[in-house]
N, C-alpha and C positions, 0 to 999 in steps of 0.2 A: 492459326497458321503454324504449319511445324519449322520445326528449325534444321530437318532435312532438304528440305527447299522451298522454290515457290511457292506459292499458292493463291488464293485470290479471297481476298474478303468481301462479302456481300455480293458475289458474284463480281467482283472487281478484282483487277489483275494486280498482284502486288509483286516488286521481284525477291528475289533470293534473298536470305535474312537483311528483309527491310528492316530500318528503326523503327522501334514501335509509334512514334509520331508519325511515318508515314499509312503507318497502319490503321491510326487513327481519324487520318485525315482521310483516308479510303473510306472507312467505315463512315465517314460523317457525310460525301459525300452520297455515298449510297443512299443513307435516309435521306435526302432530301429529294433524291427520285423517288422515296418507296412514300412520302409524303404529300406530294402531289398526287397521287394517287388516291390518299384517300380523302384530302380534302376538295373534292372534286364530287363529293357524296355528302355532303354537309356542311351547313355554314358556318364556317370560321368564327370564333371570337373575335371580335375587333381588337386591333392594336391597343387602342385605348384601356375598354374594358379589361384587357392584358397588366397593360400599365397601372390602372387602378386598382386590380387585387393585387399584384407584385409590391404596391405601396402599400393596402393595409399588410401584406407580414410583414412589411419591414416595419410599419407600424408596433404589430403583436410581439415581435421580436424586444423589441427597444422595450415595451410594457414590461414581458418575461424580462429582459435581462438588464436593466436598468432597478428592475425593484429588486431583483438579486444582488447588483453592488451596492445599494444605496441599505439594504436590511439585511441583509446575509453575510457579505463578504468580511473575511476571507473563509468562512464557513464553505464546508462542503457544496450543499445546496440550501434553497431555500426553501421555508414551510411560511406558503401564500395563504392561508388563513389564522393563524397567526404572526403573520409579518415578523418573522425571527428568522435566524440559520438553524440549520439543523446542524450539530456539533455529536460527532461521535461519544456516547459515554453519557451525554447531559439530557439525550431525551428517550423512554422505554425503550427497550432493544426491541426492533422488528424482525428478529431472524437472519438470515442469508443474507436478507434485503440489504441490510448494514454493510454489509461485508466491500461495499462499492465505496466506502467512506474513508477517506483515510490519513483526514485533516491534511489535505494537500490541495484545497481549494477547486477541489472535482470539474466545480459545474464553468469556471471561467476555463479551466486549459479544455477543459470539453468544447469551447466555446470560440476557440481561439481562429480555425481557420471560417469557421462561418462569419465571422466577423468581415475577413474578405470578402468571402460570396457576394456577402450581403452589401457590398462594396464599401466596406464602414472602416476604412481603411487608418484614418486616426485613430478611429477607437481602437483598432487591432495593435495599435504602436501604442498606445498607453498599455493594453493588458499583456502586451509581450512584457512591458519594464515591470509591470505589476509582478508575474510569474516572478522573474529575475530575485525581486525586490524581498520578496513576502513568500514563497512558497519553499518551504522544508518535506525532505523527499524522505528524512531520518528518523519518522517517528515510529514513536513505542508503542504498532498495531498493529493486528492482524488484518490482510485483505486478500480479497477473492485475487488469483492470479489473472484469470480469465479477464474480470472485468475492470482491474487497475491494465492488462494489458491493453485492452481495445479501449478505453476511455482515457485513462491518462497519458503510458506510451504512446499508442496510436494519436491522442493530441497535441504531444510534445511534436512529434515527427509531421502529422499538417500543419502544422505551426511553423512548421523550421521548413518546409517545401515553398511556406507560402512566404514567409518571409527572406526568403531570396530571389523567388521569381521578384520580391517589391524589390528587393536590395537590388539587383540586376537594371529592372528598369530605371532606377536612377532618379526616382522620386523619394520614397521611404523608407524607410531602416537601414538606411546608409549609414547608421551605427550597429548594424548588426553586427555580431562577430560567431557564428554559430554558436548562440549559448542554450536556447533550445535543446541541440541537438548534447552539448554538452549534460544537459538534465537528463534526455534520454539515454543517455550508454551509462548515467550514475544508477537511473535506475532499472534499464535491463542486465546489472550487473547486481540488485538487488532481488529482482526475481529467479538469477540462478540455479541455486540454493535450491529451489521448487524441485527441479529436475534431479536432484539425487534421489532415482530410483530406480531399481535392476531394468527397469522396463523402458524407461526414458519417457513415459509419462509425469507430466507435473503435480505436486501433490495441488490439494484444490486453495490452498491457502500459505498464506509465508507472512510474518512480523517483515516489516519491513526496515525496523532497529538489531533484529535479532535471527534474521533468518527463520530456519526451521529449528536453530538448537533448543537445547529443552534445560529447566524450566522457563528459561526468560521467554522462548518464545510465545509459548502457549498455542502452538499449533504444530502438525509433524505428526499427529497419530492419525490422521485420516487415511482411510484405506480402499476409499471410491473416491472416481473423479468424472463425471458428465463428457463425455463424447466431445460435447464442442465446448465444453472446457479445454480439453487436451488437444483440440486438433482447429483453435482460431489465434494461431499463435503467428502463424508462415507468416500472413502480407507485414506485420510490422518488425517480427526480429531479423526477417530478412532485409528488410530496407534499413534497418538499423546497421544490420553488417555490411548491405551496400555502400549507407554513408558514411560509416565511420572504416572500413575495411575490417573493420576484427569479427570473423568470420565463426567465432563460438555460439552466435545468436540464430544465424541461420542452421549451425549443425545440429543447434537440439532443439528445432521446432522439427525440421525435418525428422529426425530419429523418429519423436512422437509420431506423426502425420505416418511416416513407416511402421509404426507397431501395432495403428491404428487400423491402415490396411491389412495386415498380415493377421487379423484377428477378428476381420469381416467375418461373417457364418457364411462358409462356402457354396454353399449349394442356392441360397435366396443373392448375395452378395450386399446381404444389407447389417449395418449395425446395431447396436442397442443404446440406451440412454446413459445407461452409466456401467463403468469397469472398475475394474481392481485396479489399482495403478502398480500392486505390485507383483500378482497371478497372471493378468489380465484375461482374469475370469469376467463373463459378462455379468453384471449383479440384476439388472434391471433388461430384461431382451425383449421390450418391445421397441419397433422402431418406428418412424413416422420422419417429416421434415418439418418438425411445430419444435417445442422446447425443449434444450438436453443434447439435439441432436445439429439447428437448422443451420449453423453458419461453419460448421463443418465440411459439408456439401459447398456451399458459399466459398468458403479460401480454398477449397480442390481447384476450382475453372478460374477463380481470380488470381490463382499463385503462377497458374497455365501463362495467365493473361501478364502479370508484372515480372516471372522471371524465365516466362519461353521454356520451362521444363516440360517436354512431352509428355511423361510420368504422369504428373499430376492430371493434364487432361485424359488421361487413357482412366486412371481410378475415376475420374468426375463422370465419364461416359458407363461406364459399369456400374458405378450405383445408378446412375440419372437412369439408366434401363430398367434397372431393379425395383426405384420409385414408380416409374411409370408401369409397371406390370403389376406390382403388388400393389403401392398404398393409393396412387391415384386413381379415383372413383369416380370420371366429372361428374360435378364441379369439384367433389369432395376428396381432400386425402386424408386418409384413416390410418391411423397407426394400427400396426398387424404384430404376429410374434415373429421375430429373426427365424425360428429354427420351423414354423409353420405361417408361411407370411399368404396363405388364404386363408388365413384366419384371425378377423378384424376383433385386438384387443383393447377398444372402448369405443364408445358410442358417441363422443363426442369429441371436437378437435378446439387448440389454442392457439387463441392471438398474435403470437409469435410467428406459425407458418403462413401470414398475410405477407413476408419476403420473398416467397416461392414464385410467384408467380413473376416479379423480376428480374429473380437467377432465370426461368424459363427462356425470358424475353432474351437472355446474355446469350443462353444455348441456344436460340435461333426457333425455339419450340414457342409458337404464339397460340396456336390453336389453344392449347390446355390453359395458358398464361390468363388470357379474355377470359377463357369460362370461370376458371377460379374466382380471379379476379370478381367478375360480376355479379358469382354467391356472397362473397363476404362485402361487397357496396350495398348490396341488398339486404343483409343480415345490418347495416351500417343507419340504413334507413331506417330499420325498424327501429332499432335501439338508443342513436344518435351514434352510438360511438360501438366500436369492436368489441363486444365483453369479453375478459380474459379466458375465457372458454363457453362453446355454446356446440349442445345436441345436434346430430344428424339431423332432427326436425326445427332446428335451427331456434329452438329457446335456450334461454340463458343459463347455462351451467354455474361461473363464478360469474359476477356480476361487477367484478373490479373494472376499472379501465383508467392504467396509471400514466394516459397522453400517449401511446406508443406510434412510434413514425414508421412500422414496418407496411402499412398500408400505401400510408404516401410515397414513401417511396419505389413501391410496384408500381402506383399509380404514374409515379413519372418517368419510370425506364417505356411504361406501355406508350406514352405519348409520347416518346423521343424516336420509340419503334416506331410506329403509326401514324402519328400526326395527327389524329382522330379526334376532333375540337371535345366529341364523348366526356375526354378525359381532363378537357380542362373542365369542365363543369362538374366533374367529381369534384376536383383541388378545388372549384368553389364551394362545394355544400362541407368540406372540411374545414375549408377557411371560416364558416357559416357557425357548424356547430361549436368549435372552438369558444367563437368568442359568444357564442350566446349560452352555451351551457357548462363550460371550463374556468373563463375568464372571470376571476375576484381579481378586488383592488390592489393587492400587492402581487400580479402575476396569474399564473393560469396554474388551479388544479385539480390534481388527480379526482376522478370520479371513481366514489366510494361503491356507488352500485350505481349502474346504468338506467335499471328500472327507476328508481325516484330520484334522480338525478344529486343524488348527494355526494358531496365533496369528501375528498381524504385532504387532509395537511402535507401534502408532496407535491416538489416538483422535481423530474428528475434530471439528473443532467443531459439524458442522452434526447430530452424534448429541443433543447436549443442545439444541442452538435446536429439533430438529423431531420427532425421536423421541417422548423422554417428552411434548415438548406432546401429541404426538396419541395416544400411548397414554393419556393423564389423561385428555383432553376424553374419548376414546373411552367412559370409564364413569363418568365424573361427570355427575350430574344437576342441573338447573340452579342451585339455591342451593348447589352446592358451589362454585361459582365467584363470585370477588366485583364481577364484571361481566358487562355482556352482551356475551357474546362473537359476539351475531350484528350488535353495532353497529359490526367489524370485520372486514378481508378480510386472507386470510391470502398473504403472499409468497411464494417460489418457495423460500425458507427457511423458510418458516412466521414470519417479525415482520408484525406487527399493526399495519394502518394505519387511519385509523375513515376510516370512510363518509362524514361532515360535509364530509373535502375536497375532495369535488365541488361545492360550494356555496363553497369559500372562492376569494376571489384568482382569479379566471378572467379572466384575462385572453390567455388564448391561444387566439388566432383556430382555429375549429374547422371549418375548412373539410371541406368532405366530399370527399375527392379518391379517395375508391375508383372510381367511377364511370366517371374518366377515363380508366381503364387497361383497362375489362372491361364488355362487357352483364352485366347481372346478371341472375339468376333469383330472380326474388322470394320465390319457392315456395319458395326455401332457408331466408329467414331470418323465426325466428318470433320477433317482437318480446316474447313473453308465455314464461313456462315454462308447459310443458303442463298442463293440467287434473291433480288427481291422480289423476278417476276414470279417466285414460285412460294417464296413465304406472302406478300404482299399480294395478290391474286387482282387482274385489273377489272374487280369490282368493289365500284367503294361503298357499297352496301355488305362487304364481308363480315366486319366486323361485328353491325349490328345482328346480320343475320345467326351470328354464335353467338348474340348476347341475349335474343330475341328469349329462346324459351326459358331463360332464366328469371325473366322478369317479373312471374307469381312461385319464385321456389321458395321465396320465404312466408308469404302469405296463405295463410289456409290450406294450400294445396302444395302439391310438389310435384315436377316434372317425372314422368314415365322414365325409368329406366338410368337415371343421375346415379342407383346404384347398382354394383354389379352384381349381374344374375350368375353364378359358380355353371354356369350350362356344362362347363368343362367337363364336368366330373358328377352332371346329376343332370344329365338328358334323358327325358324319358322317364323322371321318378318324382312324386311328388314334390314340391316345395317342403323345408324341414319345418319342424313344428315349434313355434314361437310361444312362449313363456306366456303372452297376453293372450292367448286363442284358448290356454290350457282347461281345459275342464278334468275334475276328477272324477266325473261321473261317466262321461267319455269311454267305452272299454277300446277305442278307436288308438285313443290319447294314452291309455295306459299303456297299450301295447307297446305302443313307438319306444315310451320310457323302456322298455325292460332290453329292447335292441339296441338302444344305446349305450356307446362303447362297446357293445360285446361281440358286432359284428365287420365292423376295415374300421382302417382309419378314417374313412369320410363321417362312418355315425360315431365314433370318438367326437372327433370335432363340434359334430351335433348338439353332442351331449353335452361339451365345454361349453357351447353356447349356448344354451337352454337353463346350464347352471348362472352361469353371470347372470343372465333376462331376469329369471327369479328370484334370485337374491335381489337383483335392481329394482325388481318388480313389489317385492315384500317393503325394500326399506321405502320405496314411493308413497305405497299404501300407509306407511306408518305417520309418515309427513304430512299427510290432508289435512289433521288436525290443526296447523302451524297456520301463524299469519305471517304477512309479510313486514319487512320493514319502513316503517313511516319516513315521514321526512319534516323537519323543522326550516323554511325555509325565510328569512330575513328580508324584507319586503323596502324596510323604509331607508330614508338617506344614511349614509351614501352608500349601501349596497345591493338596494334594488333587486335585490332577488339572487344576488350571484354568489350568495354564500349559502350553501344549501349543507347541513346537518343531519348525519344518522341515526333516526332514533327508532327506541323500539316501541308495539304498538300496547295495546291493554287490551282483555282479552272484555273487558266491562265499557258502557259508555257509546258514545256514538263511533260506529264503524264508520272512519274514513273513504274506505271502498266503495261505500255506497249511498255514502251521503257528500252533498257538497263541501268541499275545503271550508273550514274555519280560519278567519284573520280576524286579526286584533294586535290590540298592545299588548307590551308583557307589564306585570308587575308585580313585585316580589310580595308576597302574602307575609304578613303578622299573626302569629309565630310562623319564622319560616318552616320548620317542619310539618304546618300545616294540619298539627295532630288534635288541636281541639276549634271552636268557634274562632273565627277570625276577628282582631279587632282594631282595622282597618278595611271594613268592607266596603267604604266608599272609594277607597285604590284600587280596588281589582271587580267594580262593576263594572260590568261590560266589557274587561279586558281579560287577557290569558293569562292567569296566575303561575308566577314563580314557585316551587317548593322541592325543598331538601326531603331525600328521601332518608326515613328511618325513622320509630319510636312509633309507627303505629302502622296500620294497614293502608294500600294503595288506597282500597275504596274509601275507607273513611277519610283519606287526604280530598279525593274527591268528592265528598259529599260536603264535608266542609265547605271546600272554595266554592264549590254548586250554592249552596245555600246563602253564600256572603254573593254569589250574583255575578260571576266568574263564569263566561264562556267557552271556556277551557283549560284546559292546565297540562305543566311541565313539570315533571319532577327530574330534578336533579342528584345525580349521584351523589353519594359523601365521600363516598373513598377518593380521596384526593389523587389524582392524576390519573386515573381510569378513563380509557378511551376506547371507543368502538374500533377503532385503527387497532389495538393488538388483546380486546376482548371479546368474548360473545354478548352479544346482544340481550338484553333482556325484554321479554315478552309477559307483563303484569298481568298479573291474576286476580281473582276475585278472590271476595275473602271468605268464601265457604258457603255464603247466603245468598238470597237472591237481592241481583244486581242492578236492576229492570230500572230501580228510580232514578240512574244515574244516566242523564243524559246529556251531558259534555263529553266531548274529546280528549282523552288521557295521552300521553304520548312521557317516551323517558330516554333521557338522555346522561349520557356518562358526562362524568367532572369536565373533560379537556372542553365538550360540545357543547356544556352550559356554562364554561366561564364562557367562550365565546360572547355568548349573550349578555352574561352579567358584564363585562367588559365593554360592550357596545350601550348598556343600560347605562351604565355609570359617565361613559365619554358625553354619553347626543340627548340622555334624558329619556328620550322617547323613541321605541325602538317598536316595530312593526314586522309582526310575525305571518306567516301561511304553515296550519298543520293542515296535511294532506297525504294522501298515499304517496305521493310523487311531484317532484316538483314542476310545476306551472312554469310556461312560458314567462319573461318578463315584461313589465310594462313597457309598450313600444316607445312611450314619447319618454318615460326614463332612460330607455336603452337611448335614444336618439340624443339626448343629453349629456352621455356619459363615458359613452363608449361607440365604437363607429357602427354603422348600423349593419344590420341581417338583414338582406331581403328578402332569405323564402320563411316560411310559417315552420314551425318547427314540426317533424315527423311525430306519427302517434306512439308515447313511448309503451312499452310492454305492459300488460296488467299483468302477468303472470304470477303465480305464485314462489315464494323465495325457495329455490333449492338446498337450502342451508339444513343441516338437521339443528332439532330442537328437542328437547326433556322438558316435561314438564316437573314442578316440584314447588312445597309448600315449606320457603325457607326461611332461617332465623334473616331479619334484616342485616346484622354487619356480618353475612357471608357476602366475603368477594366476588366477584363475576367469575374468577378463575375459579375459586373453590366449587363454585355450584355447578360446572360443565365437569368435573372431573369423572364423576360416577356416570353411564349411560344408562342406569337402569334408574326408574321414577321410584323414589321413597316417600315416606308422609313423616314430617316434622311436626312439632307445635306449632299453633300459628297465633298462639299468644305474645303480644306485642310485637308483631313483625308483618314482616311483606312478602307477599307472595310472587314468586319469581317463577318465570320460565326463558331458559336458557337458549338463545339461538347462534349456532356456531355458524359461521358462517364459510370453516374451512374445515368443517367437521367433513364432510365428503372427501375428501383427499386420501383415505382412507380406503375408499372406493371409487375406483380411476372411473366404474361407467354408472354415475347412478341416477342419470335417464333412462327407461331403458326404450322409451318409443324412438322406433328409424323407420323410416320407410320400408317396406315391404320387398319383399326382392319381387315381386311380381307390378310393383309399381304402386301399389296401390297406396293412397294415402290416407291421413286420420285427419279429419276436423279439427282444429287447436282448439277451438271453443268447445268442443264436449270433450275435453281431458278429463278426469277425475279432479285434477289440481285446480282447473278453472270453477270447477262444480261447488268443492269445500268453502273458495268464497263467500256462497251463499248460506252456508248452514250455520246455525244458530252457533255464536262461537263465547256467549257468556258464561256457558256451565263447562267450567276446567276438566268436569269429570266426565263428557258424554260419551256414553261409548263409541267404537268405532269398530267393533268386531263383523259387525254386519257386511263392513267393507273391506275385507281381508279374508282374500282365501289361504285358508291354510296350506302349508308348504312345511311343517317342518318333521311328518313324518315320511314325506318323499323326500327331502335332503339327507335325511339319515339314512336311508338306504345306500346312499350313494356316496359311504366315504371311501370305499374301496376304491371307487372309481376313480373319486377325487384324489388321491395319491396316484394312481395310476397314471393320473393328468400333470400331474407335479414331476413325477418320475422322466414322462414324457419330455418335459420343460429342459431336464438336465440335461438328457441327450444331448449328443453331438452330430446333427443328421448331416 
């Protein structure tokens, strides 16, 4: 609604700068005619059945955050496999990841207004005094700005919204005194500091004892900062300076959010991933709305929404135009380059733009919202859970999946739009997966890889700020909630800020500077959300009817025409030539090469993408040889299967792939290294033997424990504190001979993943293993025992092969997992008294943004997943380290050389300023 006058929400008449409560209460009535609508096409879930999943997450909730005060706290977060806190500094550094840590008890102020939601209203008065009590905002760290603003500010401030609506009502926190809100202006007076820069972009990190000064701070030389780093700042420093009036918090999110527009590439009107914070030069120009970029777009339309600035809607309409012309594909959005955005820069999309569809729902835009949506439920099914990134042909690119709530929460803005029961039976197969393949005893975690269901030691905070909220609101009906929760807008965390503060303290000049930078097309921006007879259509088969051909896009096949055909601009000329068709022998094929680039700019483009295909195409080929990663998976009391472990496979020994799982007990071998006769062979017959890896070759460990009458074995890392979580994998080798008599299952596991076990051997005595490609459903009548039950069967998970690169190499035993990934080229060492390793990174692709390179055909046409080359390598003989693979590699690299001219030429391109 603008704030030049009326207008009507939802086709509903609203008068002249209504309060945004009455805006709200417009808008709420509306859905509930646009809802009757569609449940009139489908039967409803029962009240009950409602009731009953609403109680198990308040159930899963109280699991996660109960074994977080009771083992973590006052610790940031907790790590649910091993039942501790995670404490910055005291456990291997993860990178970036870290950067959210900032011994200031993360995961309970993350936690603080779900507490309400979840109507757990003592508990929210104990963790309010707790905060008070115990949390120091002065320590001596470095932290991301980005994600101490939207986790712990943005916490501080739902915290201090919700604890007055209680204070008000006149039941709870009738001691409250705004102290909350007092934490927050200490510490958006510590993130300041960030923003000393020519640009009024924030740098990406700040000590929070020390500022940016140097040396104590040890941060302040950075010179990129991520798009929605610098521009997810508006919904909280503005309510900040609504609540407390001191108005320097919204003038320098604003600034940024200004420099950010003024620095759009003109002609597409789209951003890029990361800038200069002090040129702002774009460093990174691909754009997309997935990582880097997506909650950017997000506080444009929400900052519209909390402080009534027309500005901000008018920038949210001009890119939302820009997204849907260029990177939306239904179902797919594809990241493209800013300064040539018909031209799609990677083949595959991440986990993070599962909020898109959402923000769609907020913009009134459903059509696109459904479709999306219904690709990545279906990508959901396949996998059980969203991999952190996955191919146009919808296989797993990274295979992480750290609980992320951006799904559920589109899932629940589409039901709030809709009413479509569709969608509560999504929120059940979440609720489902959750606890049958996340949920260990001390809380729910992260999945290590999707494909073998193996766990990471994470939980992260932003699973209890935003998950459970949206799976509760998702089936609670409105007096199950003890406020109105349409009298608030929800942050890019899900904390809760009320609508009121667009009427408080305004005193920031609200100049309308979109204008200045761009003619606008009016036609774009619709001041009203759409009528609901024309969004909500009175067929209440609509919705299925757009979900209808989505429902084999991830399975074997792929719907006609999901991508886009360029007709625009190549009516009438053949389809361009794909990297996988190429033949050298071809004079057809040749020809095309020698016109690319040299003829417009269309066969430039051509030629850039022919070049990424084979390059993608070669490092593909090179990876057939690779196996995937196994899984160690804990079978007996009391963790029944829910601890599942990453290990890596042996290249000797019975193939898990293709032979049935091996269980059994475990038991630690005499001598544990394993390196000569065992003498204790009546311990480990007929169980899985223990064994330290080093002082002699994998296979002779395994031939050993074979011979003492050992069904399989685990070799354990030595290097003490080595973990699959921040190393590559190792994939055992043979030791030069033939391997043929070893017919047990090898599997290996780093230090953190076998004390696991040793630590459960030593507590219960008797501990009960599954080595498998992937982890197995659990036992129904344990799950029914021990945890609340799953009613559907669980989805077939992926066989795929792992997309990680790997080296092979024949290395001394005490080289580290780090030292042997260093080199990418394969050496020969001695293999006198050592082990032979091959190295599997698992983030080695990172390197190369697209290194799938199969998508769909721009003619529709699709490829079999089962006759991949990568499915094929499963079956070939994988005991001889040295077989070749040249057979299956076409060469490519005296056609790359020809074309480095060109390839500058394409770089040159990139700098442009089109």
């Amino acid at each position: 609604m603008s704030e030049a006058g009326g207008g009507r929400v939802c086709g509903c008449p609203v008068p002249l700068r209504a309060p945004w409560s009455l805006v709200a209460a417009t808008a709420a009535l509306c859905l509930v005619s646009a809802t009757s609508v569609w449940t009139a096409g489908a039967a409803p879930m029962s009240r009950e059945e409602k009731q009953k999943l609403g109680n198990q997450v308040l159930e899963m909730f109280d699991h996660a955050y109960g074994n977080y005060m009771e083992h973590a706290y006052p610790a940031d977060e907790l790590m649910p496999l091993t039942c501790r806190g995670r404490v910055r500094g005291q456990e291997p550094s993860r990178g970036d990841v870290d950067d959210a840590l900032g011994k200031f008890s993360l995961t309970l102020i993350d936690s603080l207004d779900t507490l309400v939601v979840l109507n757990k209203t003592k508990e929210f008065e104990d963790a309010v005094r707790k905060v008070l009590r115990d949390v120091n905002l002065d320590n001596d760290v470095v932290v991301s700005v980005f994600e101490t603003n939207i986790r712990v500010l943005g916490g501080l401030l739902g915290g201090h919204s919700l604890a007055i609506m209680l204070r008000e009502k006149g039941e709870y926190m009738q001691w409250y005194n705004d102290e909350l809100l007092h934490m927050a202006k200490q510490l958006g007076y510590k993130l300041l500091p960030a923003f000393n820069t020519t640009s009024g972009l924030p740098y990406p990190r700040i000590n929070l004892k020390f500022g940016i000064r140097k040396p104590e701070a040890r941060t302040g030389t950075e010179t990129d900062t991520c798009t929605a780093c610098a521009g997810t700042l508006i919904l909280e420093f503005a309510a900040l300076s609504r609540f407390t009036g001191a108005t320097i918090f919204e003038e320098y999110a604003r600034k940024a959010l200004d420099f950010l527009w003024e620095k759009r590439q003109r002609s597409s009107n789209l951003v890029g991933v990361t800038i200069n914070i002090h040129t702002g030069d774009w460093v990174r120009k691909d754009s997309g709305v997935g990582a880097g970029i997506d909650s950017y777009y997000e506080y444009l339309l929400k900052a519209y929404v909390l402080l009534g600035d027309d500005s901000f809607l008018e920038r949210f309409n001009t890119h939302y135009d820009a997204i849907m012309r260029y990177i939306s594909q239904p179902p797919l959005l594809l990241d493209v380059h800013i300064h040539k955005p018909m031209l799609n820069a990677r083949t595959w999309m991440d986990a993070l733009l599962a909020f898109f569809p959402g923000l769609q729902v907020l913009k009134g835009d459903i059509r696109p919202a459904i479709e999306t949506h219904e690709m990545l439920y279906q990508v959901i099914k396949k996998h059980n859970f969203l991999p952190e990134a996955f191919t146009t042909d919808f296989r797993v690119h990274w295979a992480q999946h750290p609980l992320r709530p951006e799904f559920a929460e589109s899932t629940y803005f589409l039901y709030k739009a809709t009413g479509d029961p569709y969608y509560l039976e999504v929120g059940k197969t979440l609720i489902e997966n959750l606890n049958k393949y996340a949920r260990v005893p001390c809380g729910f975690a992260a999945m290590k890889d999707v494909r073998t269901g193996s766990h990471e030691d994470r939980m992260d905070s932003f699973f209890l700020a935003e998950m459970f909220k949206y799976l509760y609101l998702l089936f609670a009906d409105k007096e199950d909630i003890i406020f109105d929760i349409e009298d608030y807008i929800f942050t890019t965390e899900a904390h809760l800020l009320p609508l009121w503060l667009s009427t408080t303290n305004q005193s920031i000049s609200k100049k309308n500077t979109t204008s200045e930078y761009t003619e606008l097309d009016d036609s774009n921006f619709d001041w009203t959300c759409p009528n609901t007879q024309i969004l909500f259509p009175n067929d209440p088969l609509y919705a299925q009817s757009i979900r209808e051909p989505l429902k084999n896009v991830v399975d074997k096949s792929c719907p006609r025409g999901i991508i886009r055909v360029e007709e625009n601009f190549r009516s009438g000329t053949k389809p361009p030539l794909r990297a996988r068709d190429f033949m050298a022998t071809n004079p057809e094929h040749l020809e095309i090469l020698k016109k690319m680039g040299a003829a417009s700019s269309i066969d430039a483009e051509d030629g850039l993408r022919f070049m990424q295909e084979m390059i993608e195409l070669s490092s593909q080929q090179q990876k057939e040889q690779q196996l995937p990663p196994r899984a160690v998976q804990i079978v007996s009391h009391p963790f029944f299967g829910r601890v599942v472990l990453t290990a890596g496979p042996a290249q000797f020994g019975l193939d898990l792939s293709k032979h049935r799982e091996t269980r059994g007990f475990v038991a630690s071998s005499k001598p544990y290294n394993g390196c000569s006769e065992l003498t204790n062979p009546e311990a480990v017959v007929g169980k899985i033997a223990l064994i330290q890896r080093g002082q002699c070759m994998f296979a002779e460990k395994a031939r050993n424990i074979q011979n003492a009458g050992a069904i399989g074995g685990i070799v354990i890392d030595d290097n003490e504190g080595s973990s699959s979580d921040t190393a590559p994998l190792f994939q055992m080798a043979g030791d030069g001979k033939d391997t043929d008599d070893i017919k047990i299952p090898m599997l290996f596991l780093f230090s953190k993943e076998g004390s696991i076990i040793l630590e459960a051997l030593r507590e219960y005595e008797e501990v009960e293993v599954l080595l498998s490609d992937k982890a197995k459903d659990r036992d129904p009548e344990m799950e029914n025992e021990e945890q609340p039950s799953s009613e559907s069967d669980s989805q077939n998970q992926s066989g795929e092969q792992s997309t990680s690169a790997s080296q092979e190499f024949d290395l001394v035993d005490q080289e580290s997992p780090e030292e042997s990934s260093l080199d990418s080229h394969p050496e020969s060492f001695s293999q006198a008294d050592a082990d032979s390793a091959v190295s599997i990174s698992p983030v080695e692709q990172t390197s190369h943004p697209t290194e799938n390179h199969e998508t769909p055909s721009l003619d529709g046409e699709c490829t079999d997943l089962e006759n991949q080359p990568q499915e094929q390598s499963e079956t070939e003989e994988d005991s001889n380290p040295n077989v070749s693979w040249g057979k299956k590699v076409q060469p490519i690299d005296s056609i790359l050389a020809d074309w480095n001219e060109d390839i500058e030429a394409f770089e040159m391109m990139e700098k442009d300023e089109l």
